[in-house]
N, C-alpha and C positions, 0 to 999 in steps of 0.2 A: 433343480431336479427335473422339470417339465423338459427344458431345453435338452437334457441328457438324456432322456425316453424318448426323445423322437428321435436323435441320432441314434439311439439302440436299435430303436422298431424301424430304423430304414436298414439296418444291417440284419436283421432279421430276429431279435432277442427279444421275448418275452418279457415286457417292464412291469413293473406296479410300484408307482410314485406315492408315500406317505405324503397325506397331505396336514398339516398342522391347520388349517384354515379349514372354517366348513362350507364357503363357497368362494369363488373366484374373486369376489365382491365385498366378504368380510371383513376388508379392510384396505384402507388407501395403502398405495404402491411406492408414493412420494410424487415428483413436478413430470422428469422426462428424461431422455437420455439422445444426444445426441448420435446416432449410431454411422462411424467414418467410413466403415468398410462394410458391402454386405455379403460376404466370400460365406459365412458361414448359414446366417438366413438361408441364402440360396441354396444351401446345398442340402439345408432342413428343407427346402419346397416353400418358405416362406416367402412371397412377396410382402412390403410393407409402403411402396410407391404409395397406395391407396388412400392409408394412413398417414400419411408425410403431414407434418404442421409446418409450413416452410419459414425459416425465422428471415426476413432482411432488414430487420433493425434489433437494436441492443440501447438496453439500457445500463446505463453503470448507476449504481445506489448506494448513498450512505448506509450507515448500520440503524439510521432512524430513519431511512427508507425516504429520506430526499433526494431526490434526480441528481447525479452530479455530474453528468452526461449522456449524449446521446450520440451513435454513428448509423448509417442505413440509412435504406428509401421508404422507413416505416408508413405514410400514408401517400404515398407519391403514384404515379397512375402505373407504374410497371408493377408495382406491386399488388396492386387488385387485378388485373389479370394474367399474373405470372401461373406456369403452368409450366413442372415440371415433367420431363421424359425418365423413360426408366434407369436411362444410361448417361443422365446427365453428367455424372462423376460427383455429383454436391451430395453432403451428408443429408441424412436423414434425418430429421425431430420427429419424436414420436411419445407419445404420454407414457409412462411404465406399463400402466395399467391398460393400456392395448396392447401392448409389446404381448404382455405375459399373456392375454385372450388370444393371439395367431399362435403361438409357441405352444396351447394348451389344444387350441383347432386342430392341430396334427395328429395331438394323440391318438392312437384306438380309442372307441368306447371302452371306458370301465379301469383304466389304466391309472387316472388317483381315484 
């Protein structure tokens, strides 16, 4: 809903988003979302560079949550001062739960 009030309110429409929640924080969002493209952020006014959790390592885990491998430079020195640009082309990782705090930052006041 939040996502689709700001693209109204940049086209010029008067939105008011029901909110089922009684604050932004009422409730976990879930882990994160890698996001591939950011064509539409952009063009909501979103940057999300800021926010970026940059992943270079992976784990793969049993269903009892044993390691059952590893790929990446998870503690390696490029990884402590990797430092991405805006235009790197590399996806974004980003928590839910800030995803939906920039996307709700756009709105007017008063709008849910």
């Amino acid at each position: 809903g939040a996502a689709v009030a700001v693209a109204l309110q940049s086209r010029g429409f008067d939105v008011l988003v029901l909110e089922a929640d009684a604050s932004l924080d009422s409730r976990k969002q879930g882990y994160g979302l890698t996001i591939q493209r950011q064509d539409a952020m952009q063009a909501m006014g979103i940057n999300l560079a800021q926010d970026d959790a940059p992943s270079t390592s992976h784990y793969t885990f049993s269903a009892d949550g044993a390691i059952l491998g590893f790929f990446g430079e998870a503690f390696g020195d490029k990884s402590k001062v990797r430092r991405e640009s805006d235009a790197s082309g590399r996806f974004i990782h980003i928590p839910r739960q800030k995803l939906r705090a920039r996307v709700v930052e756009q709105l007017r006041p008063g709008t849910i």
